[in-house]
N, C-alpha and C positions, 0 to 999 in steps of 0.2 A: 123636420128631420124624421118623422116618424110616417108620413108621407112617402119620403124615399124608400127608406127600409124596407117598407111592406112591397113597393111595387121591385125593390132589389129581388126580395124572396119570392115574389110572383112568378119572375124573371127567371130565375135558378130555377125555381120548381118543373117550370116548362118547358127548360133545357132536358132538366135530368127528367123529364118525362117522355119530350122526343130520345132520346138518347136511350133509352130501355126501349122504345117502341121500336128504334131503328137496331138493336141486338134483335130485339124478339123474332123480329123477320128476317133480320140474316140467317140468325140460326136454325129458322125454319127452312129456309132455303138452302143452307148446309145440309139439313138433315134428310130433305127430298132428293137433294143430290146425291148423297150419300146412297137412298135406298134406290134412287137409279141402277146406282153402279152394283148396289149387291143383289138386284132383281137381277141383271146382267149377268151378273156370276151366278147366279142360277141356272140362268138359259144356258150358258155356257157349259156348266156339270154335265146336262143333259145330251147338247150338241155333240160333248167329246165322246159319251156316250155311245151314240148314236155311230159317229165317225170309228170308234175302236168295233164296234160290231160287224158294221160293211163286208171289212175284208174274209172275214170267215164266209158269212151270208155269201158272198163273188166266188169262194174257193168251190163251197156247196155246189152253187150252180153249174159252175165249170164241167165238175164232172158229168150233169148230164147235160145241159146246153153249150157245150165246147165251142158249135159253130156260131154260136151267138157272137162273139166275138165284140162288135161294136157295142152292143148293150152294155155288156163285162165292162169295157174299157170306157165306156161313156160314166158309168158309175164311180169307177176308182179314179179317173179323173176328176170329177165333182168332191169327190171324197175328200181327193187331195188339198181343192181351191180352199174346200170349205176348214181344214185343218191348218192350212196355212197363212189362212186369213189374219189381220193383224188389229183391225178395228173393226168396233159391232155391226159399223154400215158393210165393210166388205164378209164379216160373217155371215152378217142377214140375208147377203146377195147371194153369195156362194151356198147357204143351206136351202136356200129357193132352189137352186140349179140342182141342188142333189137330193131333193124331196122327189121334185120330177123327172132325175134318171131311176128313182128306187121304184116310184108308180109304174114305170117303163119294164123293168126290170119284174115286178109284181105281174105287171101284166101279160108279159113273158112266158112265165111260169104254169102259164095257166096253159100252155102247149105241152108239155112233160110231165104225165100223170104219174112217174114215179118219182119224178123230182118232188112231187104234190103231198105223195105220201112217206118221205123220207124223214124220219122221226128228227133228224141234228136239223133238216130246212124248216121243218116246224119249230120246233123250238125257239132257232135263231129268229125265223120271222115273227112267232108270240112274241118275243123279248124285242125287236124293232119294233113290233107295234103297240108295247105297251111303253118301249121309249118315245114313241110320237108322240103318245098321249101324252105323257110327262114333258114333251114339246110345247103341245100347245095349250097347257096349263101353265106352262114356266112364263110364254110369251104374253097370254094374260096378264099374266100378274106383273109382267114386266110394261105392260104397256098400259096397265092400271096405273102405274107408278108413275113413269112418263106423263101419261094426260095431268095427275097432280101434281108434278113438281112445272109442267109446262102454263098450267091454270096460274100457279102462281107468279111464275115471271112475268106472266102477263097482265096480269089483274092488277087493280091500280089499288093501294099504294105500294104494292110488295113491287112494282114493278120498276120502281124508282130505286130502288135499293140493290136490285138484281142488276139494272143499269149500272150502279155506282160501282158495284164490286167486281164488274165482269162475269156475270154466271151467265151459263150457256146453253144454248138450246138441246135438246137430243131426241133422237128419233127414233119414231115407232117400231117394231116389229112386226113388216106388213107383209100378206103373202103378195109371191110375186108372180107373176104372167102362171109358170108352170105347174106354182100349185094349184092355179084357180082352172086348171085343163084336167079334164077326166080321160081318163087314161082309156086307150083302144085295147080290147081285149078284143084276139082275134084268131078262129080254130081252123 
């Protein structure tokens, strides 16, 4: 009887020790996912950012590049995709496309030396370009987040557990074709 017992309480033990091992990883996996979604909301702050600034920066130029016309509207169109985008993958895509109508746009600029020195297009552009930076430190850290919570759905044993509950993949914050294009500046 004392035989049994012992291998009874082995038996329990082993349960309620897989049974904490199998919490511990879910809610580590909870908790990666979690900081997914709020590195996300990070990038996000900044993106809206970036998007509520545009249209002054487009007013700006207007006044001296009027005939630019396509540039203008190539921008606030990008503008728009990227504000109405509804999930990070069509964020991501859309704020590619409006990284590289703003470099267009930049490079533009660089024909209208009063527009160059107009103290509100400085400004607006310092403050875009210290919102890119805050871009692509937000996307860091967003995509720091991402590689560890992806390490672990992968990695065995948490990846059993990831299986079991349904967690799900998510993706990078990668530039796209247009930001990795340098812009033609051209007099």
């Amino acid at each position: 009887m004392n035989g049994i017992m012992v291998g009874v309480i082995v038996i329990v033990v082993l349960i309620v020790l897989i049974a904490l091992w199998a919490m511990g990883v879910y809610n580590s996996l909870v908790r990666l996912r979690n900081r997914v979604k709020d590195q996300w909301a990070q990038v996000d702050v900044v993106l809206k950012r970036r998007a509520d600034l545009i249209p002054n920066l487009v007013e700006t130029v207007k006044g001296y590049a009027g005939h630019e016309k396509e540039t203008l509207d190539a921008v606030i169109n990008a503008r728009n995709k990227a504000v109405s985008a509804t999930t990070p993958v069509d964020e991501m895509a859309a704020n590619g496309e409006l990284s590289g109508a703003l470099s267009r746009l930049f490079a533009l600029t660089e024909s209208y030396p009063d527009l160059k020195a107009n103290t509100n297009f400085m400004e607006l552009q310092a403050s875009l370009q210290d919102t890119e930076d805050k871009i692509t430190f937000a996307r860091q850290f967003y995509n720091d987040t991402v590689l560890a919570y992806k390490n672990k759905l992968e990695m065995f044993p948490s990846n059993i557990i990831a299986g079991m509950f349904g967690f799900k993949q998510e993706a990078f914050f990668e530039a796209s074709e247009a930001d990795k294009e340098v812009p033609q500046v051209k007099f």
